[in-house]
HTML snippet that shows the backbone in 3Dmol.js (N, CA, C, O; Angstrom):
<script src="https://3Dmol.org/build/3Dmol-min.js"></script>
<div id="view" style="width:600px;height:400px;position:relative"></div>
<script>
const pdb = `
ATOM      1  N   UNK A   1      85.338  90.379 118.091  1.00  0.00           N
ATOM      2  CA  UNK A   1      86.786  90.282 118.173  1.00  0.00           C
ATOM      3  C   UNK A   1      87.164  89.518 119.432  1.00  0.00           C
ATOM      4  O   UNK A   1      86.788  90.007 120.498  1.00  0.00           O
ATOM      5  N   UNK A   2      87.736  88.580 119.449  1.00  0.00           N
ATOM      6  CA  UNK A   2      88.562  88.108 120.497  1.00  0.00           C
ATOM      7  C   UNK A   2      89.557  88.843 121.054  1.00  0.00           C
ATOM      8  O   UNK A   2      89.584  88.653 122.270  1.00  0.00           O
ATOM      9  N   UNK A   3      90.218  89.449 120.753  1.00  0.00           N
ATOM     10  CA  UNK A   3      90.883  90.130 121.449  1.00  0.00           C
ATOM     11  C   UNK A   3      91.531  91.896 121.469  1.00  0.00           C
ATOM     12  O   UNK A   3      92.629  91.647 121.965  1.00  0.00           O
ATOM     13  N   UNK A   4      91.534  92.716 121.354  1.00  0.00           N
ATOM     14  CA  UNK A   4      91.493  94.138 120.953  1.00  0.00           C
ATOM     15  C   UNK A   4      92.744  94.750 120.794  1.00  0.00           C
ATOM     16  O   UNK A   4      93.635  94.676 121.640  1.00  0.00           O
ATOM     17  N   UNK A   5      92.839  95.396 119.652  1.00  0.00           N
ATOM     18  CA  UNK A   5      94.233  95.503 119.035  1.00  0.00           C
ATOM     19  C   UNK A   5      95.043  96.551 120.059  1.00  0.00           C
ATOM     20  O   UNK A   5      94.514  97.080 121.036  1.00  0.00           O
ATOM     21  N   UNK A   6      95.993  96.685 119.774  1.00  0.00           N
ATOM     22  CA  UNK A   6      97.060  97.845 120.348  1.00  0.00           C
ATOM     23  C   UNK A   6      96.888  99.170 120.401  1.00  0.00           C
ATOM     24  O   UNK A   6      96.917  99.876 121.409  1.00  0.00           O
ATOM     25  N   UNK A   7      96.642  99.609 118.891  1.00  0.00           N
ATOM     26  CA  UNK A   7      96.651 100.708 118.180  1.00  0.00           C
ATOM     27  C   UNK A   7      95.307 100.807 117.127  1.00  0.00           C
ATOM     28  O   UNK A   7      94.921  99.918 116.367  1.00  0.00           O
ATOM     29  N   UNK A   8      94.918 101.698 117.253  1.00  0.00           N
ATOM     30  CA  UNK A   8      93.745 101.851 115.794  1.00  0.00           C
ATOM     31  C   UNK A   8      94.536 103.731 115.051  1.00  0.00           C
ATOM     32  O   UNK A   8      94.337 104.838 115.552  1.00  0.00           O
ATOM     33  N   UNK A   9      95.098 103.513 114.216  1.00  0.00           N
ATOM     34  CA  UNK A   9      95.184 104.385 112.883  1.00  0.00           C
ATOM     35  C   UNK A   9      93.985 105.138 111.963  1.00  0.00           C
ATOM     36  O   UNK A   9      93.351 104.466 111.148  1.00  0.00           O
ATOM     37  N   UNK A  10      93.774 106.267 112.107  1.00  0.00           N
ATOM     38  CA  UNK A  10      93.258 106.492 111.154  1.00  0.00           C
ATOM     39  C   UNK A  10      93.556 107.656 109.923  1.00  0.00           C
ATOM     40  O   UNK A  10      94.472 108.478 109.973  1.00  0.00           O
ATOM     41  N   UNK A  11      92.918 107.571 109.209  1.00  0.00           N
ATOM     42  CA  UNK A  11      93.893 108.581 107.643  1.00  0.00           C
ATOM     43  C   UNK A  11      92.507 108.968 106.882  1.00  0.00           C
ATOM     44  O   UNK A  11      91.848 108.234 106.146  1.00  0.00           O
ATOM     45  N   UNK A  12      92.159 110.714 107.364  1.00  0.00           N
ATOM     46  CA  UNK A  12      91.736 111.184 106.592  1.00  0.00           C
ATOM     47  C   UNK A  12      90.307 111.200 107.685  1.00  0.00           C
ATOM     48  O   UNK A  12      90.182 110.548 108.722  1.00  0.00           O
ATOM     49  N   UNK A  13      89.266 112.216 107.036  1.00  0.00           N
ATOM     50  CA  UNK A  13      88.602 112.751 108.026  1.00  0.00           C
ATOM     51  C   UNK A  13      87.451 111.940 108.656  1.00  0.00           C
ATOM     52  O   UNK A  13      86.872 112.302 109.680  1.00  0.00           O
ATOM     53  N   UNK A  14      87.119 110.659 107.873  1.00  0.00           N
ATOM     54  CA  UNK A  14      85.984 109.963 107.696  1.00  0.00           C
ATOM     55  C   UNK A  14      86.526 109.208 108.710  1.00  0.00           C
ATOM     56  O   UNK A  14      85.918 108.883 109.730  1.00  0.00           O
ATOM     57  N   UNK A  15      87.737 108.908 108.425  1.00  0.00           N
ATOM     58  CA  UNK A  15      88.252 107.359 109.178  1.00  0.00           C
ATOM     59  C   UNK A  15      89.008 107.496 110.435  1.00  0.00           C
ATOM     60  O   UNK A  15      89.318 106.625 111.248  1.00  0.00           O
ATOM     61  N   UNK A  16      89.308 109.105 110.433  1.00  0.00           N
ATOM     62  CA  UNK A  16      89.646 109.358 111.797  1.00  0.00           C
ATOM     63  C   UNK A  16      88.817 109.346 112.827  1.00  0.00           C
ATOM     64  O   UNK A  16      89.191 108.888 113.907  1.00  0.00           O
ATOM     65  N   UNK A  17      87.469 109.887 112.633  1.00  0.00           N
ATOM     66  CA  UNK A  17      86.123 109.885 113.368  1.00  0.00           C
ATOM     67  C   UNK A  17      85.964 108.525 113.897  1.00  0.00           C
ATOM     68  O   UNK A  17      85.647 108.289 115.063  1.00  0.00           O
ATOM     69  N   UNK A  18      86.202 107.622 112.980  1.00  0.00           N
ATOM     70  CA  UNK A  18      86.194 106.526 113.168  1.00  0.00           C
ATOM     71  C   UNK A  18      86.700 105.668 114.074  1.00  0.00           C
ATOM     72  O   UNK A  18      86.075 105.016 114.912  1.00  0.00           O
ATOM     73  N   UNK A  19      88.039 105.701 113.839  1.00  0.00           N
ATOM     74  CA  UNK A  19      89.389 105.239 114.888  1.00  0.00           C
ATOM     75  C   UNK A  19      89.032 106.091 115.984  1.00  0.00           C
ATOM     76  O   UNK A  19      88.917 105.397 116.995  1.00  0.00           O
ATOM     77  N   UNK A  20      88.809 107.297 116.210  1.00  0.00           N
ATOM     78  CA  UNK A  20      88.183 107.856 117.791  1.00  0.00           C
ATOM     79  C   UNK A  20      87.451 106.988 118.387  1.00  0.00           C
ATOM     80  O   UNK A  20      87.806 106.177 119.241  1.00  0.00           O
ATOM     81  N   UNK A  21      86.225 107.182 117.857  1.00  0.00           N
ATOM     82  CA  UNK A  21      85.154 106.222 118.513  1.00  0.00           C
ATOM     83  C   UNK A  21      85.142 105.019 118.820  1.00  0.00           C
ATOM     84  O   UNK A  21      84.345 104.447 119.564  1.00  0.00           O
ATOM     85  N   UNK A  22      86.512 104.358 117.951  1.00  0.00           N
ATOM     86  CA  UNK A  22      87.063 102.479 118.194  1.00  0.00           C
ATOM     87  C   UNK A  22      87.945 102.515 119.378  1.00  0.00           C
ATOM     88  O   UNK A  22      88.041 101.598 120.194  1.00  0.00           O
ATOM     89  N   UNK A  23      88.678 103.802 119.420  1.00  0.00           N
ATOM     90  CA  UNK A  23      90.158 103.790 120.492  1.00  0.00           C
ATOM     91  C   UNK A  23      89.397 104.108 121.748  1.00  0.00           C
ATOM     92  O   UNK A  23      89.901 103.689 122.790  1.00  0.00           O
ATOM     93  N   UNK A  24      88.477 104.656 121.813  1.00  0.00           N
ATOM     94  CA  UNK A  24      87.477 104.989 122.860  1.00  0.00           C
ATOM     95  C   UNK A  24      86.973 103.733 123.693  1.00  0.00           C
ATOM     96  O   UNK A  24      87.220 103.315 124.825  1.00  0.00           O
ATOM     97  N   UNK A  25      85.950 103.203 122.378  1.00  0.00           N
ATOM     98  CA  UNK A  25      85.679 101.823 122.906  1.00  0.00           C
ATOM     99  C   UNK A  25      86.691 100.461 123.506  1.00  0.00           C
ATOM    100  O   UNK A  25      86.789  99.581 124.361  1.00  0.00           O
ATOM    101  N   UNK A  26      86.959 100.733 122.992  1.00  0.00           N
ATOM    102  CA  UNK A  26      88.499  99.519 123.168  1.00  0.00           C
ATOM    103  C   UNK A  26      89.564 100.336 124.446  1.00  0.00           C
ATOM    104  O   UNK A  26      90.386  99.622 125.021  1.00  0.00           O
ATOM    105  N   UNK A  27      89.486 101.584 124.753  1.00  0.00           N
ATOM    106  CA  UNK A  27      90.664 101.792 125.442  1.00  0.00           C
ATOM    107  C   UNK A  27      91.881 101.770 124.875  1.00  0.00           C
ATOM    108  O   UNK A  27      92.845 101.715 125.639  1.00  0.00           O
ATOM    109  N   UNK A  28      92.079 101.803 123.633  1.00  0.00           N
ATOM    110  CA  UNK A  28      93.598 102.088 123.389  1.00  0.00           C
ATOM    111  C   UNK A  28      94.024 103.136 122.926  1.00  0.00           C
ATOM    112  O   UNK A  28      93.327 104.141 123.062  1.00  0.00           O
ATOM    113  N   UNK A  29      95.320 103.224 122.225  1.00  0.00           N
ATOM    114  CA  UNK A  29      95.681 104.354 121.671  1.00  0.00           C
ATOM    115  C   UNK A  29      95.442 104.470 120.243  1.00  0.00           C
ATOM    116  O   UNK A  29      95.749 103.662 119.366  1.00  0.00           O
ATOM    117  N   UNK A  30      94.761 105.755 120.117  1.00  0.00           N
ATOM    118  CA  UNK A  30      94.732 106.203 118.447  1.00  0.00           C
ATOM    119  C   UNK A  30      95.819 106.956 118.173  1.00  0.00           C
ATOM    120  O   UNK A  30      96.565 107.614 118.899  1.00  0.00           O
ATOM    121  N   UNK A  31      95.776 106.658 116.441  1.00  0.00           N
ATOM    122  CA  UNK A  31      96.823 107.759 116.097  1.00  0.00           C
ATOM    123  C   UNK A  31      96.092 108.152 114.743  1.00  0.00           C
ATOM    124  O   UNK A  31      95.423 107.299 114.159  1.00  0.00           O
ATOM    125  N   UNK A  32      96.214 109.384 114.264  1.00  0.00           N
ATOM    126  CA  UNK A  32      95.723 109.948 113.369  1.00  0.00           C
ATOM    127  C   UNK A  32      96.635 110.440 112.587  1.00  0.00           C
ATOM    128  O   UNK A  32      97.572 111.018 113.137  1.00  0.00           O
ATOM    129  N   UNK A  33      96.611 110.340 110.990  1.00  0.00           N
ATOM    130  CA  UNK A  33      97.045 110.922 109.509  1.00  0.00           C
ATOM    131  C   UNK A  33      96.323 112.444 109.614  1.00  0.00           C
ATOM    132  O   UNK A  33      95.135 112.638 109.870  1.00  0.00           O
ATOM    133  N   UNK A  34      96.972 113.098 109.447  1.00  0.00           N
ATOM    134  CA  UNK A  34      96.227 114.525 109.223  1.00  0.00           C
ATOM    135  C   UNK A  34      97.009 114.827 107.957  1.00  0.00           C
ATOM    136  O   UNK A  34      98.208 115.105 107.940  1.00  0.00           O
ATOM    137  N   UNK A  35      96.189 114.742 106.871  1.00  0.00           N
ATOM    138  CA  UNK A  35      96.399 115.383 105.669  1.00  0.00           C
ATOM    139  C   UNK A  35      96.151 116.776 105.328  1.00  0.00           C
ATOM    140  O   UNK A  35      95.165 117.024 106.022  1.00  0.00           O
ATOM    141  N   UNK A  36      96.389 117.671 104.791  1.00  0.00           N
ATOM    142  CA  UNK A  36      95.884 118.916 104.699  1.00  0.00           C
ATOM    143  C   UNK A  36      94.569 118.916 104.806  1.00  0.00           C
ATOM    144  O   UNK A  36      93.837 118.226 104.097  1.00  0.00           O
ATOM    145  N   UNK A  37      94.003 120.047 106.109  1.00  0.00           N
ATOM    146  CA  UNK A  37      92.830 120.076 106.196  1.00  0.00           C
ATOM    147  C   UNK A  37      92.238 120.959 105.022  1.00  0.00           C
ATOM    148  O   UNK A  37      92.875 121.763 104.341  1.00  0.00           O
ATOM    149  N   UNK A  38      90.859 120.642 104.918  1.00  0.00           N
ATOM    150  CA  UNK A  38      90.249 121.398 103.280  1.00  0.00           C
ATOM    151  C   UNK A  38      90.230 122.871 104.036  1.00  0.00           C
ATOM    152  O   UNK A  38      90.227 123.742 103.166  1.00  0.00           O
ATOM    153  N   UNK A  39      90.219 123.320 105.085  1.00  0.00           N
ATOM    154  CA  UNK A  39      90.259 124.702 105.332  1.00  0.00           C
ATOM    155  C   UNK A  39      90.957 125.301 105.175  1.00  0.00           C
ATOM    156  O   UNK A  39      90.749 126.417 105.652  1.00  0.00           O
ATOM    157  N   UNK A  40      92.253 125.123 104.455  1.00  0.00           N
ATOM    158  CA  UNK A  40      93.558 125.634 104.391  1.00  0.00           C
ATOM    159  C   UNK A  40      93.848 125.592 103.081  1.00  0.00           C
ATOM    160  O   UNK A  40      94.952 126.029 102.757  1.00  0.00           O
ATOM    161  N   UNK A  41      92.836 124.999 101.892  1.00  0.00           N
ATOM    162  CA  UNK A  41      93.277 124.994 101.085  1.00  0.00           C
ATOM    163  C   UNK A  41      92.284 126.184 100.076  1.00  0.00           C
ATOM    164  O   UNK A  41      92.520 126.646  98.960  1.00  0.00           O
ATOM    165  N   UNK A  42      91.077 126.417 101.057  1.00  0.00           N
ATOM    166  CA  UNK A  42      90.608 127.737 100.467  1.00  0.00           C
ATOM    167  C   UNK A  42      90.163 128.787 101.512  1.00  0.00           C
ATOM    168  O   UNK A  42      89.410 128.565 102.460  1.00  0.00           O
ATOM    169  N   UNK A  43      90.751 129.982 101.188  1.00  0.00           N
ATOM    170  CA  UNK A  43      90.993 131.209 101.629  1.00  0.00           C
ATOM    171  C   UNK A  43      89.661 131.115 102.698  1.00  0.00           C
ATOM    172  O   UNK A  43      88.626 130.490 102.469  1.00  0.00           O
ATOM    173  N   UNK A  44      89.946 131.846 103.835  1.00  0.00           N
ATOM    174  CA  UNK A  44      89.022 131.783 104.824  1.00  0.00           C
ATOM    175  C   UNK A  44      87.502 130.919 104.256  1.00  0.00           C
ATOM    176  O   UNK A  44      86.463 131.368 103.770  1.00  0.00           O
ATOM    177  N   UNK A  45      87.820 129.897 104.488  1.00  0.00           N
ATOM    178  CA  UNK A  45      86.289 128.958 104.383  1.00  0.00           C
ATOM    179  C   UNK A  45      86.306 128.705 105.938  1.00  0.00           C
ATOM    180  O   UNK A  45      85.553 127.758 106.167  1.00  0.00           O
ATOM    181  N   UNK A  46      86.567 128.927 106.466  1.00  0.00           N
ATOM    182  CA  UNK A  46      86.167 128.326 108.104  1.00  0.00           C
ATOM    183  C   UNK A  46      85.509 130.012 108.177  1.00  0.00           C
ATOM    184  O   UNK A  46      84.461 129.972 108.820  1.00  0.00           O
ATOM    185  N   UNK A  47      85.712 130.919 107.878  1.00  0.00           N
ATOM    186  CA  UNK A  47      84.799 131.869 108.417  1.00  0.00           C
ATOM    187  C   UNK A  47      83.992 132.378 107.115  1.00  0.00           C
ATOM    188  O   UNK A  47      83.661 133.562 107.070  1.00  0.00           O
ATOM    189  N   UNK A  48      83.675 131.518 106.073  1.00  0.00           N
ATOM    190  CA  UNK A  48      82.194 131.639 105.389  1.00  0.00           C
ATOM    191  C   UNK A  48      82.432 130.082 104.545  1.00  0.00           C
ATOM    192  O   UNK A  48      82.911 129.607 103.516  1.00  0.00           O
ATOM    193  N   UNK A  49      81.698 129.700 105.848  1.00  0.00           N
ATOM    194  CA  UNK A  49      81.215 128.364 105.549  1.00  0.00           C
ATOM    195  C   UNK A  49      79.988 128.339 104.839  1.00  0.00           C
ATOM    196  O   UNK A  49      79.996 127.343 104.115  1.00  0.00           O
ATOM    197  N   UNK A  50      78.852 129.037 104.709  1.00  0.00           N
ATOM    198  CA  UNK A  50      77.676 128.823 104.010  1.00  0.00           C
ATOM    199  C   UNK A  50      78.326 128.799 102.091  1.00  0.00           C
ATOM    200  O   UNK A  50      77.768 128.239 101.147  1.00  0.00           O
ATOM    201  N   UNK A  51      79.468 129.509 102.070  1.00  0.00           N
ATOM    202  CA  UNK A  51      79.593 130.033 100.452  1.00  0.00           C
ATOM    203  C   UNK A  51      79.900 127.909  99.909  1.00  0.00           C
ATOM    204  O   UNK A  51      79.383 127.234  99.019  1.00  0.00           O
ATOM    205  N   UNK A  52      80.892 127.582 100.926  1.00  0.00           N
ATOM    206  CA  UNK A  52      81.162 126.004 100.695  1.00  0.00           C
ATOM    207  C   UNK A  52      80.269 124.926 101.009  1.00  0.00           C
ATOM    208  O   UNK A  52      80.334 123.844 100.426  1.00  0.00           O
ATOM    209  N   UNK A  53      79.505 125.164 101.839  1.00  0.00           N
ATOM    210  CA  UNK A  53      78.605 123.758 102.790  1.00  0.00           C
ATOM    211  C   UNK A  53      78.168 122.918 101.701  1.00  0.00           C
ATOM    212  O   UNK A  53      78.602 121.770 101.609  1.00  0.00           O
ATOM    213  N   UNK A  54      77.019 123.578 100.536  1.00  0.00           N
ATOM    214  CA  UNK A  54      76.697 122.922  99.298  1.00  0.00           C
ATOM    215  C   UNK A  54      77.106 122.062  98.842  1.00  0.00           C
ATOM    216  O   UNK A  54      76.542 120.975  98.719  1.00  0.00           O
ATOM    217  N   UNK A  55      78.703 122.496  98.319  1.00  0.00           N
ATOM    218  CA  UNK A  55      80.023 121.832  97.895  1.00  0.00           C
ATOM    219  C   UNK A  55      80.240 121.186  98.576  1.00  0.00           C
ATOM    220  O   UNK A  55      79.745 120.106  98.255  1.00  0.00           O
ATOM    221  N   UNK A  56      80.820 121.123  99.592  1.00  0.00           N
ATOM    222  CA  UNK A  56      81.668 120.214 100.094  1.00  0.00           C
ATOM    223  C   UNK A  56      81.500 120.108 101.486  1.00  0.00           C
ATOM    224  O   UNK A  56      82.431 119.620 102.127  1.00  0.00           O
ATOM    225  N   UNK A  57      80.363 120.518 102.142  1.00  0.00           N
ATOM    226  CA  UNK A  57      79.984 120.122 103.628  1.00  0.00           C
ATOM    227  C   UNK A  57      80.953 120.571 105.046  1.00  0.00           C
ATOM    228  O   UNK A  57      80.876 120.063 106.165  1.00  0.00           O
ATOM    229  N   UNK A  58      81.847 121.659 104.603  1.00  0.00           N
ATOM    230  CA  UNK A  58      82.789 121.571 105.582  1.00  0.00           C
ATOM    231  C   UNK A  58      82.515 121.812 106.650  1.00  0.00           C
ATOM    232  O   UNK A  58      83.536 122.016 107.306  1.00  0.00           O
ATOM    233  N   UNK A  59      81.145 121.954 107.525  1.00  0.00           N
ATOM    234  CA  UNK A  59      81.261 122.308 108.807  1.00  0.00           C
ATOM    235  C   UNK A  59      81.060 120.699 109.524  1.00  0.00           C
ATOM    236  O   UNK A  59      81.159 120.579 110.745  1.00  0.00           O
ATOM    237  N   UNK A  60      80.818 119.690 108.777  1.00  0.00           N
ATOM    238  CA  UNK A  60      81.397 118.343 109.299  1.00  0.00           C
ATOM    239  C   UNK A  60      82.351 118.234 108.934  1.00  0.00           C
ATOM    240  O   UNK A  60      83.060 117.679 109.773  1.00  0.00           O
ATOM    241  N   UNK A  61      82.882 118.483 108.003  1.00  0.00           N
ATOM    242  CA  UNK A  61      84.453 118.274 108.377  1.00  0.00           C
ATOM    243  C   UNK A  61      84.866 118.798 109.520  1.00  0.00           C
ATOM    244  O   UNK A  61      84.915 118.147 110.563  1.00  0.00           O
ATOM    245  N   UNK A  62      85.108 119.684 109.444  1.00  0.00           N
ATOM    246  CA  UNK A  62      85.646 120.379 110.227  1.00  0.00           C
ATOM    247  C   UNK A  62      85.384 119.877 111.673  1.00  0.00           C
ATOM    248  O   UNK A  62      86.320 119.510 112.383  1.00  0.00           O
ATOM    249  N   UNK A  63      84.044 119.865 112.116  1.00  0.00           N
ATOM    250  CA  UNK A  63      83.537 119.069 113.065  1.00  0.00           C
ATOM    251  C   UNK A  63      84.352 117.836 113.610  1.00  0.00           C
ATOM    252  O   UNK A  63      84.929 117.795 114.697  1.00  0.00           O
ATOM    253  N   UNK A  64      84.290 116.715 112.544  1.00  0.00           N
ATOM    254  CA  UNK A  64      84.553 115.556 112.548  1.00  0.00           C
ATOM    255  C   UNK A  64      86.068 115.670 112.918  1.00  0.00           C
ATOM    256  O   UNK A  64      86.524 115.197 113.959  1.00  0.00           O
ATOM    257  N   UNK A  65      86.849 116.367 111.939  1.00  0.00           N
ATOM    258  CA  UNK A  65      88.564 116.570 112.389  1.00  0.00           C
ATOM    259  C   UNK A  65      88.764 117.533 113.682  1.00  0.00           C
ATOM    260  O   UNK A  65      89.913 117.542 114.122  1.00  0.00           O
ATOM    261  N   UNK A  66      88.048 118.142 114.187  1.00  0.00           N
ATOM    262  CA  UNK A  66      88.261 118.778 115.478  1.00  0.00           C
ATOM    263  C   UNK A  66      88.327 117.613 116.803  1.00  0.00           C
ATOM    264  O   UNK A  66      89.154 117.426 117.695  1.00  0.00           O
ATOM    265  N   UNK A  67      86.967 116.919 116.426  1.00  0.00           N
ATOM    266  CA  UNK A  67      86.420 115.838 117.463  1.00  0.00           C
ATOM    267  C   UNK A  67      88.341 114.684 117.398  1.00  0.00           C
ATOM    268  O   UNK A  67      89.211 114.504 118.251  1.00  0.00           O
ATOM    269  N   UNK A  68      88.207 114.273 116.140  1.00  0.00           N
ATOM    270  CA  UNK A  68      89.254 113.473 116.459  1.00  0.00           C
ATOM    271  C   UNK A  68      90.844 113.790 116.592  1.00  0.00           C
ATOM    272  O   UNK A  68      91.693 112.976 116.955  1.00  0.00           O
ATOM    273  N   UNK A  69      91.028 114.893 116.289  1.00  0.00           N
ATOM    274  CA  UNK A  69      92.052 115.642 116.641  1.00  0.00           C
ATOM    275  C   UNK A  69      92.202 115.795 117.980  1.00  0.00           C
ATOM    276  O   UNK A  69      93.138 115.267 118.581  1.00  0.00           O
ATOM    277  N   UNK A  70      91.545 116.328 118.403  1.00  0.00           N
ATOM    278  CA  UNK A  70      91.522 116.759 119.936  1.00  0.00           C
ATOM    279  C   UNK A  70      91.204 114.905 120.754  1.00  0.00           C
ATOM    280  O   UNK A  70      91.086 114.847 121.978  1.00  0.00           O
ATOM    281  N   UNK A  71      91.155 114.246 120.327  1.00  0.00           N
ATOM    282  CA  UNK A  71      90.819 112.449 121.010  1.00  0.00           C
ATOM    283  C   UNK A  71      92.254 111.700 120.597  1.00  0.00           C
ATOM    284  O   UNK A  71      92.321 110.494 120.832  1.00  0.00           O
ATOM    285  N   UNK A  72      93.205 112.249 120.095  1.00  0.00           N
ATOM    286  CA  UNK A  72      94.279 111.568 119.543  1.00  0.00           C
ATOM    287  C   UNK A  72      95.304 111.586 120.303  1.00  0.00           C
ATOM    288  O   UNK A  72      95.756 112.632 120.767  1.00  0.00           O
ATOM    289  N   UNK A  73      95.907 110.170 120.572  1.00  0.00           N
ATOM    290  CA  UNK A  73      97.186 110.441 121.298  1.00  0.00           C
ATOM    291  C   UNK A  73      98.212 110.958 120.659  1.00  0.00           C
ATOM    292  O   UNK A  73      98.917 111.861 121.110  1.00  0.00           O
ATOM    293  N   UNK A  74      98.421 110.149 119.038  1.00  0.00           N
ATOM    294  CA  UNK A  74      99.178 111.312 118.483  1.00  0.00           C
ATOM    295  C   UNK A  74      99.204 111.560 117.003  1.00  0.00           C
ATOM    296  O   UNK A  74      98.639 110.696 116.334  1.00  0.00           O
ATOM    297  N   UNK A  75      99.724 112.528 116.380  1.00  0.00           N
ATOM    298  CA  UNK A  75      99.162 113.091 115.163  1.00  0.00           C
ATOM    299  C   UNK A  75     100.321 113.000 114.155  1.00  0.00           C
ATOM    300  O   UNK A  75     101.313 113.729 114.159  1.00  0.00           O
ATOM    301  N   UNK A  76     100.110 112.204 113.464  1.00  0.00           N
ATOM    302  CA  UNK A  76     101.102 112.453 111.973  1.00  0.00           C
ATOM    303  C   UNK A  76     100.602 113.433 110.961  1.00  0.00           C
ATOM    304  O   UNK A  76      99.487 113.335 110.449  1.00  0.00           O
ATOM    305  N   UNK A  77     101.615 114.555 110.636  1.00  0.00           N
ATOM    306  CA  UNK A  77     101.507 115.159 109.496  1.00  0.00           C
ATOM    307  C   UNK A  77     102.636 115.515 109.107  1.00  0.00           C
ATOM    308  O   UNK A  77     103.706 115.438 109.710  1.00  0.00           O
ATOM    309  N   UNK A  78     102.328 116.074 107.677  1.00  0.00           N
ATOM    310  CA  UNK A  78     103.780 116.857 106.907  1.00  0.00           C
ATOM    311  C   UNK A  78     104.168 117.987 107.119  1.00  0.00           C
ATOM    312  O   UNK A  78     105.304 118.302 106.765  1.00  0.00           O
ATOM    313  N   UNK A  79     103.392 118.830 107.704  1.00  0.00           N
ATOM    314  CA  UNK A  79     103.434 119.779 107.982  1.00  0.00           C
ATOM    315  C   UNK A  79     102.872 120.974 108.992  1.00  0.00           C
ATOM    316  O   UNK A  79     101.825 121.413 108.517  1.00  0.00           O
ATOM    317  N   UNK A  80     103.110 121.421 109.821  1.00  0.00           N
ATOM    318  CA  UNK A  80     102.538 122.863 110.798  1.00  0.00           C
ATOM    319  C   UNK A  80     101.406 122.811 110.429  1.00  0.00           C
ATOM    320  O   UNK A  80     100.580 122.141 111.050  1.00  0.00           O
ATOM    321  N   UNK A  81     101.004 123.701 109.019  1.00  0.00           N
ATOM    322  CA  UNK A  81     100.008 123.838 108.414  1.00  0.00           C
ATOM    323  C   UNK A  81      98.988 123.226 108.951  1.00  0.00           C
ATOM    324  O   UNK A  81      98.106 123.706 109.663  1.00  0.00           O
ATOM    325  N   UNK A  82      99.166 121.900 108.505  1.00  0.00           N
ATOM    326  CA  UNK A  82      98.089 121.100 108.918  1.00  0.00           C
ATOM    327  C   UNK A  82      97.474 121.151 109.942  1.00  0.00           C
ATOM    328  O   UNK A  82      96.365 120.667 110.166  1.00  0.00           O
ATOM    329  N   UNK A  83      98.061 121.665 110.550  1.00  0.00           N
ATOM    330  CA  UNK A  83      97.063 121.247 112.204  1.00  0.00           C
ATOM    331  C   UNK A  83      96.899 122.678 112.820  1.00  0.00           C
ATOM    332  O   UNK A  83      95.937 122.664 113.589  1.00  0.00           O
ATOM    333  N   UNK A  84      97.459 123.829 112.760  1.00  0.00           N
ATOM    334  CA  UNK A  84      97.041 125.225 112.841  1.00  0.00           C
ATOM    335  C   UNK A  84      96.951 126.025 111.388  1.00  0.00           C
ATOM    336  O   UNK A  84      97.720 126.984 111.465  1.00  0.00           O
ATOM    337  N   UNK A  85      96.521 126.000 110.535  1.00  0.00           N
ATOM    338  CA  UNK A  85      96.694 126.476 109.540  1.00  0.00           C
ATOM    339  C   UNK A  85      97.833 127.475 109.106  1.00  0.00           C
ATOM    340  O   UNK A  85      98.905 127.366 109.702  1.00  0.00           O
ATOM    341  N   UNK A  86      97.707 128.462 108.104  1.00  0.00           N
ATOM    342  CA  UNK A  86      98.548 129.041 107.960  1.00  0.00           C
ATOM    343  C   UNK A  86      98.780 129.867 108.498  1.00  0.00           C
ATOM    344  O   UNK A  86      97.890 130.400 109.161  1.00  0.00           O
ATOM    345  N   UNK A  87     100.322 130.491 108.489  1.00  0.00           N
ATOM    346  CA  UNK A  87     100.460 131.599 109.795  1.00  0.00           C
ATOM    347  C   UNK A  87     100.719 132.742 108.968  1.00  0.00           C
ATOM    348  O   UNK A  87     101.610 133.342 109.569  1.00  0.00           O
ATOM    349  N   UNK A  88     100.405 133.451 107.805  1.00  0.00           N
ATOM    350  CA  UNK A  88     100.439 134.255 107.088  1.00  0.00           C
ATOM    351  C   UNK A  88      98.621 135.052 107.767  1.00  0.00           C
ATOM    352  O   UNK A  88      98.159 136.188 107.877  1.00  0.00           O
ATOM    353  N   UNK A  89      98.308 134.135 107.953  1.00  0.00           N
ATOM    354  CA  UNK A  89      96.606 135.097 108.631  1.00  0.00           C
ATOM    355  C   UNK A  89      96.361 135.337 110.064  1.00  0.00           C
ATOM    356  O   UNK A  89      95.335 135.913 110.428  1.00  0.00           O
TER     357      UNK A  89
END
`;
const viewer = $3Dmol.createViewer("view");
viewer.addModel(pdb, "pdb");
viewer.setStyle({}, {cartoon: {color: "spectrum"}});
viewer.zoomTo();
viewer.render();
</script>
């Protein structure tokens, strides 16, 4: 690249990891899409992760959206939810 962008965006858990590690390198600002995290969409899977891992691998997720969550300058979502889960637990 000749020259290094402004902003790096990312949307969704793969590509947020991603945009971390670019906004890092580059020095700029990330911003991250946080779509509903998959932990919120089934009943305590963050505290029995072995019943899901098979399926659907969530302790990288989870991993991966912690890492770039916490590296983000700032966070788009639709909702609370998203980013502390639900407050019914």
């Amino acid at each position: 690249m000749e020259c290094k962008p402004d902003l790096i965006l990312g949307n969704y858990t793969d590509a947020n990891i991603v945009a971390s590690f670019m906004a890092k390198k580059f020095g700029v600002t990330q911003g991250t899409i946080a779509h509903m995290l998959e932990k919120t969409k089934y009943e305590d899977s963050d505290l029995n992760l072995k019943t899901f891992e098979n399926k659907s691998h969530f302790s990288c997720q989870f991993t991966k959206d912690l890492i770039s969550m916490n590296a983000v300058d700032f966070l788009i979502t639709s909702t609370y939810e998203e980013i502390v889960g639900r407050l019914d637990v």
